[in-house]
MARLOZA-627720 format. One record per atom (N, C-alpha, C): residue in one letter; y, x, z. Coordinates in steps of 0.1 Angstrom, whole numbers, plus 2048, in hexadecimal, padded with zeros to 3 digits. Layout:
N
aYXZ ...
***
This chain:
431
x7F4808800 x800800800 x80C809800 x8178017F7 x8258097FA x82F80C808 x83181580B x83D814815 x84780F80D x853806815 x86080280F x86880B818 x87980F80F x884811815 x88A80280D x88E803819 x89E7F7815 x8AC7FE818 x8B47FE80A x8BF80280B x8CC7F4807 x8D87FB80E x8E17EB805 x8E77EF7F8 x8E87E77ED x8EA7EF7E1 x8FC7EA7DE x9017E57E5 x90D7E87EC x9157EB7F3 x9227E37F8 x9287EB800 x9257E4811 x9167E5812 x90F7E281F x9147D0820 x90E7CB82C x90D7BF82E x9067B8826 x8FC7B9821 x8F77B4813 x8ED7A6818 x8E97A8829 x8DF79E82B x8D67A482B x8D57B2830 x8CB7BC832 x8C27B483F x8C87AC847 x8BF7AB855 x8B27A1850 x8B379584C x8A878F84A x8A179183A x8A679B834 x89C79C82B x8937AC832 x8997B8839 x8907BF840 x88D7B7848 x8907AA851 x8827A585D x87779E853 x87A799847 x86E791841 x8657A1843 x86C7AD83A x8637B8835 x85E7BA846 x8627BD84C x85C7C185B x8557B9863 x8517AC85F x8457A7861 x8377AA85B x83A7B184A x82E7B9847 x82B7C4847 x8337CC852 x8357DB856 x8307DF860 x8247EC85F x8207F1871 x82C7F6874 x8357FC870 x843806874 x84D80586D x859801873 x86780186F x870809874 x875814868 x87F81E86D x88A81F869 x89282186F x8A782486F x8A583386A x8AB83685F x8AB84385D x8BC84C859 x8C884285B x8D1847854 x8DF83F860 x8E4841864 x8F183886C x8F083987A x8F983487D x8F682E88B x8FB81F892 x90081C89A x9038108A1 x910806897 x91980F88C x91C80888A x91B7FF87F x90B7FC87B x9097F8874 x8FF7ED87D x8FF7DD876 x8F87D487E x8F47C9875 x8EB7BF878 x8E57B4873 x8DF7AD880 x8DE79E87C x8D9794883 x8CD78D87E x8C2790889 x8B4789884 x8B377E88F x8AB770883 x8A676388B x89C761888 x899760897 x88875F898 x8827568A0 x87974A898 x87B73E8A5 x8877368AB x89173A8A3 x89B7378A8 x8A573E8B6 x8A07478B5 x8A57518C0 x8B075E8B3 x8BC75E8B9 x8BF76A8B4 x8BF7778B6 x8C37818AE x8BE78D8B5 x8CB7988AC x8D379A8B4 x8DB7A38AF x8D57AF8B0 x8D67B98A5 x8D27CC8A6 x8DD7D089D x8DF7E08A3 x8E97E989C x8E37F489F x8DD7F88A5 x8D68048A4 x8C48048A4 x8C07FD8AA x8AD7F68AB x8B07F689E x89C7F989C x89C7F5889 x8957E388B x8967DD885 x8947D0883 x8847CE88C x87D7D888A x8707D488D x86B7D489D x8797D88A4 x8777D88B1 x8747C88B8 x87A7BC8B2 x8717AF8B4 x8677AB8B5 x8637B28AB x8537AF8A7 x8457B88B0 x83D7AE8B4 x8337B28BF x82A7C08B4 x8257C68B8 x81D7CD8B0 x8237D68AB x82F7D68A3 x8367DE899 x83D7ED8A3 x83D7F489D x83F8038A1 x84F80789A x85A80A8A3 x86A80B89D x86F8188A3 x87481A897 x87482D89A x88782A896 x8898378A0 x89A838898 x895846896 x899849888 x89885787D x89F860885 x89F86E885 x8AA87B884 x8B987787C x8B586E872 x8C186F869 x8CD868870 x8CB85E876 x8D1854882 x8DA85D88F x8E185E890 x8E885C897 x8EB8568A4 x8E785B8B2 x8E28518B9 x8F18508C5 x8F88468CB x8FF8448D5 x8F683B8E2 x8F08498E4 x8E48458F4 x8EB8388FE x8F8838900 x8FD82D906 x8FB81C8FD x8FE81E8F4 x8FD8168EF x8EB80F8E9 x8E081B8E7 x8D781C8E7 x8D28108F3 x8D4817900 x8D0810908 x8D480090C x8E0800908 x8E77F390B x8E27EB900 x8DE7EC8F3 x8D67E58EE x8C77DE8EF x8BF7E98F9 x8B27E98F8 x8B67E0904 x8BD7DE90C x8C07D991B x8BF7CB916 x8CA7C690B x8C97B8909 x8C27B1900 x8B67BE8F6 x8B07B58F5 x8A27AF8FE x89F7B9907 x8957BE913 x8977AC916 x8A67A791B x8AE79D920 x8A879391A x8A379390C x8A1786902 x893786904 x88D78A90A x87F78E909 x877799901 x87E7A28FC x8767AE8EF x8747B88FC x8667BC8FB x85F7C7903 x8627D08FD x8697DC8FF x86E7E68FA x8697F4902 x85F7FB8FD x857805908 x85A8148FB x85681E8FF x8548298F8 x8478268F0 x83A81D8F0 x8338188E6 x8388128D9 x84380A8DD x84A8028D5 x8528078CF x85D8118D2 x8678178CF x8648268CF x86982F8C4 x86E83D8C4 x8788418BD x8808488C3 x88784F8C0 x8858628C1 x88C8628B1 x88D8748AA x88D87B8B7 x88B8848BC x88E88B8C7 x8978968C0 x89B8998AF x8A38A18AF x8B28998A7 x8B188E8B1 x8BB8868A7 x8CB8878AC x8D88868AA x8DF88B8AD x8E687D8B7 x8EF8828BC x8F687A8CD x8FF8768C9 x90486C8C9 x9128638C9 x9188678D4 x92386D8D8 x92A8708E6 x9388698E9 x93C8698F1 x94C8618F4 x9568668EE x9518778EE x95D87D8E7 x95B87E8D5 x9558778D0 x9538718C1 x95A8658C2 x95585C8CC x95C8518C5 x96E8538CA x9708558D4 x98085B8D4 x98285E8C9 x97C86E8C5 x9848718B8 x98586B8A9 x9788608AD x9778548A0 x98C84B8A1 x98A8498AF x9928408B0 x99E8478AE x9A084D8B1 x9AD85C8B2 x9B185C89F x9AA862897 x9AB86188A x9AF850884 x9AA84688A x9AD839883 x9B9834888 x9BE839890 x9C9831897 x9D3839897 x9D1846892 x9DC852891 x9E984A884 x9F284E881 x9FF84E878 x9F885586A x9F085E86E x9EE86C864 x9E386A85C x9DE86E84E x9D486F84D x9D1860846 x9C386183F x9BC856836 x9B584F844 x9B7840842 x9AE83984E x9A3832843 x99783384B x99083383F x98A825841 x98F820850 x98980F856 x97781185C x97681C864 x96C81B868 x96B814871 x95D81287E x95D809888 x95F813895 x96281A897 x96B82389E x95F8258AE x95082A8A6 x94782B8AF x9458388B0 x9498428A8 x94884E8A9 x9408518A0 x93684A897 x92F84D88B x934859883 x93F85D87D x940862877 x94587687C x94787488C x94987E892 x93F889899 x93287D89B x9278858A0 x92088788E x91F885882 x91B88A878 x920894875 x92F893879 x9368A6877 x9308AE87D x92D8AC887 x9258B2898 x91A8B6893 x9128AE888 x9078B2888 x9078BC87D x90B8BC875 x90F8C6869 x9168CD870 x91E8D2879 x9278DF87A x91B8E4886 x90F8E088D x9078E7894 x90A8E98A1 x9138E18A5 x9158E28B0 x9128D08B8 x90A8CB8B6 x90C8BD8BA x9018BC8C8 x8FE8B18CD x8F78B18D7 x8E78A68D2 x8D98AE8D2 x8D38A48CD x8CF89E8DA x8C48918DA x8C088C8E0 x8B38988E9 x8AD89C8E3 x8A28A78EC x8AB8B18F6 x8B78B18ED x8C28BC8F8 x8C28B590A x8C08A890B x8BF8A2919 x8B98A5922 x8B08A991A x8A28B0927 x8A18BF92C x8AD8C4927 x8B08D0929 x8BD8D7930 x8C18CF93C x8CC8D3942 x8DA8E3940 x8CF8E9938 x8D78FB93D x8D98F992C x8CF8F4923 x8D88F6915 x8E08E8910 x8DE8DC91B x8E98D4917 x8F88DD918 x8F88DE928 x9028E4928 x90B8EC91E x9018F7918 x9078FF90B x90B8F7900 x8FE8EB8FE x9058E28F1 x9148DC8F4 x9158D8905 x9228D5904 x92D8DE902 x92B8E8907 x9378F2909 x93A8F78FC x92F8F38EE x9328F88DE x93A8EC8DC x9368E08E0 x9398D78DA x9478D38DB x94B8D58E8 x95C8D38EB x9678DA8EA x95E8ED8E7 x9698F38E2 x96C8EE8D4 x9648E68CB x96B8E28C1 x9758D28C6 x96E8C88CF x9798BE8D1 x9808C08D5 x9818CB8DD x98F8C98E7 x9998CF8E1 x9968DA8D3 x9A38DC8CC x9AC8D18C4 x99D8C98BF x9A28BD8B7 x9A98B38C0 x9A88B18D0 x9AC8A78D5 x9BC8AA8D8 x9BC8B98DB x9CD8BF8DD x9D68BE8D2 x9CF8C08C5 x9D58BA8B9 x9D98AC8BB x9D28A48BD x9D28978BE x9DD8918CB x9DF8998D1 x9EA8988DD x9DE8938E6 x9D48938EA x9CC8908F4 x9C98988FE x9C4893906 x9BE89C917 x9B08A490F x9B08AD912 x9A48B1912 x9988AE918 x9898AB911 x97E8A6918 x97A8AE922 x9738A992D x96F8B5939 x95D8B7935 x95A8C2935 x94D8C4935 x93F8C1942 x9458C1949 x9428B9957 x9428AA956 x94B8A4951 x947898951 x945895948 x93989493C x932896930 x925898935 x9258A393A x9158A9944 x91389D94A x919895952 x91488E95D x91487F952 x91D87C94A x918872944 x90E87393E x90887D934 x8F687E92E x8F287F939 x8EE885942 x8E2885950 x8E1879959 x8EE870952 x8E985F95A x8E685B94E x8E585B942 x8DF855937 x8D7856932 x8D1866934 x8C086D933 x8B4862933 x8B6862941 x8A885A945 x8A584B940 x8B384A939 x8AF83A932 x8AB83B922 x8AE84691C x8AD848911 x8A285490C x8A285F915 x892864912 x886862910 x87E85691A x873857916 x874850907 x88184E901 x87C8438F6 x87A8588E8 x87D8648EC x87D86A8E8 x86E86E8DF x86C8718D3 x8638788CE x8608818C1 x8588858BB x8578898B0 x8598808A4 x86187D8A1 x85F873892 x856876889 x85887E884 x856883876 x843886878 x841888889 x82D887887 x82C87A887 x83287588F x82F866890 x82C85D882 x83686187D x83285C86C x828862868 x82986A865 x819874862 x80E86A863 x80B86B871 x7FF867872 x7FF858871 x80984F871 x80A84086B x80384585E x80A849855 x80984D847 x7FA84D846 x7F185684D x7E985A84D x7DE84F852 x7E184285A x7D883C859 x7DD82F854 x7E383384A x7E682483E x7EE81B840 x7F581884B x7FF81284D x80B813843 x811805847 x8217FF840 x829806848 x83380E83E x83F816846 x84A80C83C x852806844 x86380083F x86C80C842 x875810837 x87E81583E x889811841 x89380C846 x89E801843 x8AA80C847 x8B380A83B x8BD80D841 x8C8808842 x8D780D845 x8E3808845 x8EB806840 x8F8801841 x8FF800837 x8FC7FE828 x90880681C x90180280E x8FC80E809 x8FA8107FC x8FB8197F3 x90A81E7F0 x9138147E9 x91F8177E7 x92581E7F5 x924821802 x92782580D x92183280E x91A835809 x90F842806 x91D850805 x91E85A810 x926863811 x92386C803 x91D86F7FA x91E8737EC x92086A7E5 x91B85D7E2 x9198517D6 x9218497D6 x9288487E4 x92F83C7E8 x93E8417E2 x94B8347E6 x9548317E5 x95C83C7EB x95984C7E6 x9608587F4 x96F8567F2 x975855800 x96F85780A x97584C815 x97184380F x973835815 x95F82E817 x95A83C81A x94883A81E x94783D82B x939838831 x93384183B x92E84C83C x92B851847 x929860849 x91E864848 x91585B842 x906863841 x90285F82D x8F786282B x8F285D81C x8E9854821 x8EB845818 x8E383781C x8DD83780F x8E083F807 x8D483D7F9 x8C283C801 x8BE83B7FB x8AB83B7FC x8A784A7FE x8AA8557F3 x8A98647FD x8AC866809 x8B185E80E x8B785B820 x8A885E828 x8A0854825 x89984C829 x88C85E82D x88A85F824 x88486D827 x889877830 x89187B82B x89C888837 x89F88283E x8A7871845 x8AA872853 x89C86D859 x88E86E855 x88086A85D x87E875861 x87987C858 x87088D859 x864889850 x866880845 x85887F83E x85D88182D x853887825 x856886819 x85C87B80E x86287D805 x8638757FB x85A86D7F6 x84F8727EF x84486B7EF x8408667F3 x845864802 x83C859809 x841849806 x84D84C802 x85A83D800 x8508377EF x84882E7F7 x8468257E6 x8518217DE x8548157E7 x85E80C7DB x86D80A7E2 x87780D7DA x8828087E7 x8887FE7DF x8897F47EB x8967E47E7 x8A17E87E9 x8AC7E47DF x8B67E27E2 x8BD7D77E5 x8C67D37F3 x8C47C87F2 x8D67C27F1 x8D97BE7E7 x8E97B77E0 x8EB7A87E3 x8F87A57E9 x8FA7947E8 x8FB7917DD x8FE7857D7 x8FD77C7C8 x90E77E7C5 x9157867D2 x9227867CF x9257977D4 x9357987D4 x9337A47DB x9427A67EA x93C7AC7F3 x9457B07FF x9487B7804 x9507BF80A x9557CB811 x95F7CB81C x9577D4827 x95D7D8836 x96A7E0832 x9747E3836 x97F7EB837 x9817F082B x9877F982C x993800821 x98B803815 x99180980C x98980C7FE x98F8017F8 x98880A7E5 x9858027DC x9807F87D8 x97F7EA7D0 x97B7DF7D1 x9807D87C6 x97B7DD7B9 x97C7D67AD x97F7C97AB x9717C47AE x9727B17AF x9787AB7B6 x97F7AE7C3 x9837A87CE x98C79F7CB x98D7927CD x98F7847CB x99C7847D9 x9A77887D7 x9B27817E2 x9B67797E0 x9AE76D7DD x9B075E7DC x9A97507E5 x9AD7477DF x9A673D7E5 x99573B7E3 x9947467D8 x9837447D3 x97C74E7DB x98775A7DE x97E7637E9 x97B7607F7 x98A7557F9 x98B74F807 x97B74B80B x97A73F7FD x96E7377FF x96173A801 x96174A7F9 x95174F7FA x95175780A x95F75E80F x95D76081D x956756825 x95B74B824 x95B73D82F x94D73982C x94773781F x93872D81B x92F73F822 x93274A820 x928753822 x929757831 x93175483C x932758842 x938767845 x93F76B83F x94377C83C x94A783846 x942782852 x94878985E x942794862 x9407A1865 x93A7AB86B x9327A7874 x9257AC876 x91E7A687F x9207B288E x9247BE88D x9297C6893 x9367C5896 x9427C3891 x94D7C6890 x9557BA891 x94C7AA889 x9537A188A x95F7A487F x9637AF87B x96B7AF86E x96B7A5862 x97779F85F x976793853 x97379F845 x96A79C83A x9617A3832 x96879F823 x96D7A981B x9757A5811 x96C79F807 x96E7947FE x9647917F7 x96A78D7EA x95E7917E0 x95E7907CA x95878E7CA x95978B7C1 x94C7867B3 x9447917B0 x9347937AC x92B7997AF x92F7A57A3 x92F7B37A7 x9337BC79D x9287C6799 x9207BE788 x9147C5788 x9137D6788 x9217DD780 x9237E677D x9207F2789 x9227ED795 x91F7F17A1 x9167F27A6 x90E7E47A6 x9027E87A6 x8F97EE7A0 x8FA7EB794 x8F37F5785 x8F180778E x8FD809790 x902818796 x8F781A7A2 x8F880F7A8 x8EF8167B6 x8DE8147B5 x8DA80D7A9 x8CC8087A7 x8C88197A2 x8CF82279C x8D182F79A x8CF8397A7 x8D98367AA x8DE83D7B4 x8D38407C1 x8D082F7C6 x8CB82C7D1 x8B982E7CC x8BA8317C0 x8A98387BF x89D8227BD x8A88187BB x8A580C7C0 x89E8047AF x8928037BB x8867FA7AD x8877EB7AD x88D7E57B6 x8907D77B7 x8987D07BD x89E7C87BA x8AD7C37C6 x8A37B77CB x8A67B47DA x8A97A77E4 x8B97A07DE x8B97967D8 x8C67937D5 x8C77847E3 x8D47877EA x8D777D7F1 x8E27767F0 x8E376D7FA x8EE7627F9 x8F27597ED x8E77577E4 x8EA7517D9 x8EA7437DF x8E973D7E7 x8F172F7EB x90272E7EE x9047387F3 x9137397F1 x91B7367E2 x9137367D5 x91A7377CD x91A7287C8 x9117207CF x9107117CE x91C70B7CC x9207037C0 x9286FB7BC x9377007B5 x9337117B2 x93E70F7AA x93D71179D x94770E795 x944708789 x94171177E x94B71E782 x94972977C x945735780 x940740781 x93974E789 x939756781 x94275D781 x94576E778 x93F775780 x939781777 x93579277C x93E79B773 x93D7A077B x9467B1775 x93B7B776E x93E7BB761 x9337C2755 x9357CB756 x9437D1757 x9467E1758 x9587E0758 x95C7EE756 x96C7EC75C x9727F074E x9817ED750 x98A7F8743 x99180174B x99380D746 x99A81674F x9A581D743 x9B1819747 x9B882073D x9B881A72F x9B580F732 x9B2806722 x9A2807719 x99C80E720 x98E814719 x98280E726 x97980871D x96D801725 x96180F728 x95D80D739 x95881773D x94C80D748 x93D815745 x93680C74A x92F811756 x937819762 x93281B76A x945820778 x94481E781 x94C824788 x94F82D78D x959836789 x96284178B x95B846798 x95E855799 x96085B7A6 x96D85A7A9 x97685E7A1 x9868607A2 x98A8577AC x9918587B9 x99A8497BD x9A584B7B4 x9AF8507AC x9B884B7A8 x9AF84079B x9A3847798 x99E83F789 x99B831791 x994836799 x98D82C7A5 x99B81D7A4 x9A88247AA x9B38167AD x9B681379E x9B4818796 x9BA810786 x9B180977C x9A480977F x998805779 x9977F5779 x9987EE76F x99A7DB775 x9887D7770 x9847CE773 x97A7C776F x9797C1762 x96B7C175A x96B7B8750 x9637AD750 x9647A4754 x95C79B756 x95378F74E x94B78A753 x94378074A x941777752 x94476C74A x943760755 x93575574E x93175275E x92474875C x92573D761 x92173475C x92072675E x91872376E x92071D776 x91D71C785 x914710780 x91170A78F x9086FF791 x90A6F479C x9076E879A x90E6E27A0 x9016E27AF x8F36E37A9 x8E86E07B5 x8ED6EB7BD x8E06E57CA x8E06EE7D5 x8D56FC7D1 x8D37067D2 x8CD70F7D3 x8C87157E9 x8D070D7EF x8CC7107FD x8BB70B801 x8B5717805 x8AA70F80D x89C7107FE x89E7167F1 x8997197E7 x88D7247EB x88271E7E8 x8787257ED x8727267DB x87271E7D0 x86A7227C5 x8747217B8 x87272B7B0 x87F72A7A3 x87E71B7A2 x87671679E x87670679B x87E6FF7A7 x8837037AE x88B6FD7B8 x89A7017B8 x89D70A7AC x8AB70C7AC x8AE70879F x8BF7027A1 x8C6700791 x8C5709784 x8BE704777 x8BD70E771 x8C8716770 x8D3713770 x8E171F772 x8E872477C x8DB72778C x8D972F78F x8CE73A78E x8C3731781 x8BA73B77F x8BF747772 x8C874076C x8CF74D762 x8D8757769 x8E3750779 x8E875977A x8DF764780 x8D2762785 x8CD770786 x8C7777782 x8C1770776 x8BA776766 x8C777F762 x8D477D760 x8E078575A x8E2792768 x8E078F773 x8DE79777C x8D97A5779 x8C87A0779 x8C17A4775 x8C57B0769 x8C97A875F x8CC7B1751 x8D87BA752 x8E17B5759 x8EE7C375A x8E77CD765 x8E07C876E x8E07D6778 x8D27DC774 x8CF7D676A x8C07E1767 x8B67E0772 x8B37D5776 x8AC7D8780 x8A37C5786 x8957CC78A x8927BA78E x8997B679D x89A7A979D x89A7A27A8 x89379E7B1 x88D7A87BB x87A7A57BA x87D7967C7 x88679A7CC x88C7907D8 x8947837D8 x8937777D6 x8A17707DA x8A276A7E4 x8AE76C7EC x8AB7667F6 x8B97587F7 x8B674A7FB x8BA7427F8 x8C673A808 x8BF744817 x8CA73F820 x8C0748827 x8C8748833 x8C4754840 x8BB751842 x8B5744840 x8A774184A x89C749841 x891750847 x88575B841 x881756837 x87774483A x872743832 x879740826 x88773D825 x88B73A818 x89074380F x886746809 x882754800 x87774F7F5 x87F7557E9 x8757587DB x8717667D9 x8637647D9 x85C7727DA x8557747CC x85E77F7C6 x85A7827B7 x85178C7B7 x8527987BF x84F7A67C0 x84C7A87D2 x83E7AB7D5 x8407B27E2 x8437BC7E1 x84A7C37EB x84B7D27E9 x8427DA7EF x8387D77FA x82E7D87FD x8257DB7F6 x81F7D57EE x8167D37E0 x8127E07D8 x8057EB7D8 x8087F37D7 x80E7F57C5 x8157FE7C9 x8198057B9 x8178137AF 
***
């Protein structure tokens, strides 16, 4: 059987949570391999909700084995205060159930300060992050000086990782007109957070192994989109790790080859968190509408989510990009009852048609959309479990889908609830 990565083949929010809980009901192991906390989704199950931002989806589920990757980014405080409330909902949450990378890198106080220090500064590109520190412990981890999670168990070389680590903050915080952090009170905050977050400590990368090894379903799910992807994405209005599908190997500790098939998973429209580029974006009463029918609020952040008309050209790019053999297409009940539904085919830049998007930001702000418009529908598509159950003109707009982004639709999903899903393609299924 195939292992799946799930990537988002845009700019994140795609409805990643209930199409990874459908995949993670057919999965012995679900792994986080790229981000950290400030990335989230909402699963319903029985009717119980279950908010996660850092847990991989499969921590719900009785049996299923949930790993957070090396590649992840971990804020131990936060770690724990999640596993606390779901513990609260009833989810048994043991070091059977749960592992974590033991060489995965620490989310600290003095990251998210300096997250927040840069966003709220006068100076400088604000780039609209969620001001968790994400992007300051990835520096940390590339400049080699960061604190990992196995560093906890080792009192005499925490210490040294701290004392590397804040001769670089504390120049940046003096810059910043700030107090300098104390390394004493750092020590004492990890050695009260140790004991809640170690035993969940281990080797990832054997752990896979030997899954691998006796046949199991490995999911890998990750964050955010592709377009967000720190090389691929929108720079430098991205996140601080790579969310492409080569993610999925380097932040586990397991080969490429092991990744069968990866979904990409795209709304039937398109949306974006904070700053950047945004071709389609609808500052009207029709983007108003698809906010309001889609619900387009951050499930983390609660942020209102900018929203256009679906831009194949973009996606085309990341079905490339993101290594992606089939889209989950979502929210196609949001597009219920209107009359008309354009896609973006490709852009003009400078008066000349160009069928993929710029790296340039200046090319990036001058590039307009060329659009094609398709005949809406007046049925419902909510709650669509068999093609024969949707308006034929929402079965073209995904057939045309289909044809600009090169790629099948192995997924449709028709409203948040699990079972209302058209299943064209398992990704399971070996290939």
């Amino acid at each position: 059987m195939a292992n799946v990565a799930v990537i988002g083949a845009q700019w994140g929010d795609e409805g990643k949570g209930k199409i990874v809980d459908w995949l993670s009901a057919r999965a012995n192991v679900v792994v986080r391999f790229q981000g950290g906390h400030n990335a989230g989704h909402t699963l319903v199950i029985d009717g119980v909700t279950y908010k996660l931002s850092l847990l991989p989806s499969g921590i719900v589920r009785p049996g299923t084995l949930s790993i957070i990757g090396n590649g992840v980014v971990v804020d131990p405080w936060a770690l724990a205060e999640e596993i606390d409330k779901l513990r609260g909902q009833g989810v048994a949450i043991t070091p059977k159930t749960l592992i974590v990378a033991e060489n995965a890198a620490l989310i600290l106080p003095v990251h998210r300060e300096l997250d927040h220090f840069r966003e709220t500064t006068n100076s400088g590109t604000r780039i609209g992050t969620t001001k968790r520190g994400i992007g300051p412990a990835y520096e940390d981890k590339v400049g080699r000086r960061t604190v990992r999670l196995i560093d906890l168990a080792d009192e005499a070389l925490l210490k040294e990782r701290i004392d590397s680590l804040l001769a670089h903050h504390n120049a940046l915080r003096r810059g910043y007109g700030q107090k300098e952090a104390s390394a004493a009170e750092l020590l004492g905050q990890l050695k009260e957070i140790a004991p809640k977050v170690l035993p969940f400590a281990g080797p990832v990368w054997r752990v896979l192994s030997e899954a691998r090894g006796r046949g199991e379903r490995i999911l890998f799910e990750g964050a955010q989109g592709a377009l967000l992807d720190i090389d691929h994405g929108t720079y430098p209005f991205v996140t601080s790790s790579n969310t492409v599908a080569g993610q999925a190997a380097a932040g586990s500790g397991i080969g490429p080859s092991a990744i069968g098939y990866v979904l990409g998973i795209a709304k039937a429209y398109t949306t974006r968190v904070g700053e950047g580029p945004f071709p389609t974006e609808l500052k009207d009463a029709t983007g108003e509408l698809i906010g309001q029918r889609g619900h387009e609020f951050g499930t983390v952040t609660g942020r209102k989510r900018r929203c256009g008309w679906f831009d194949a050209t973009l996606v085309r790019q990341t079905v490339v990009t993101g290594g992606i053999k089939g889209i989950a297409l979502t929210k196609l009940d949001v597009l219920d009852g209107f009359k008309e539904i354009r896609i973006a085919t490709g852009y003009k830049l400078d008066g000349e048609r160009i069928d993929y998007f710029p790296a340039s930001p200046a090319e990036q702000a001058r590039v307009t959309p060329v659009y094609e418009t398709i005949e809406g529908w007046s049925g419902s598509t909510r709650g669509a479990r068999r093609w024969a159950d949707l308006p034929s003109e929402a079965v073209k707009y995904v057939r045309r889908i289909e044809e600009l982004i090169e790629s099948q639709v192995a997924i449709l999903s028709t409203s948040p609830e699990r079972d209302d899903t058209i299943l064209v393609r398992n990704p399971f299924a070996d290939y």
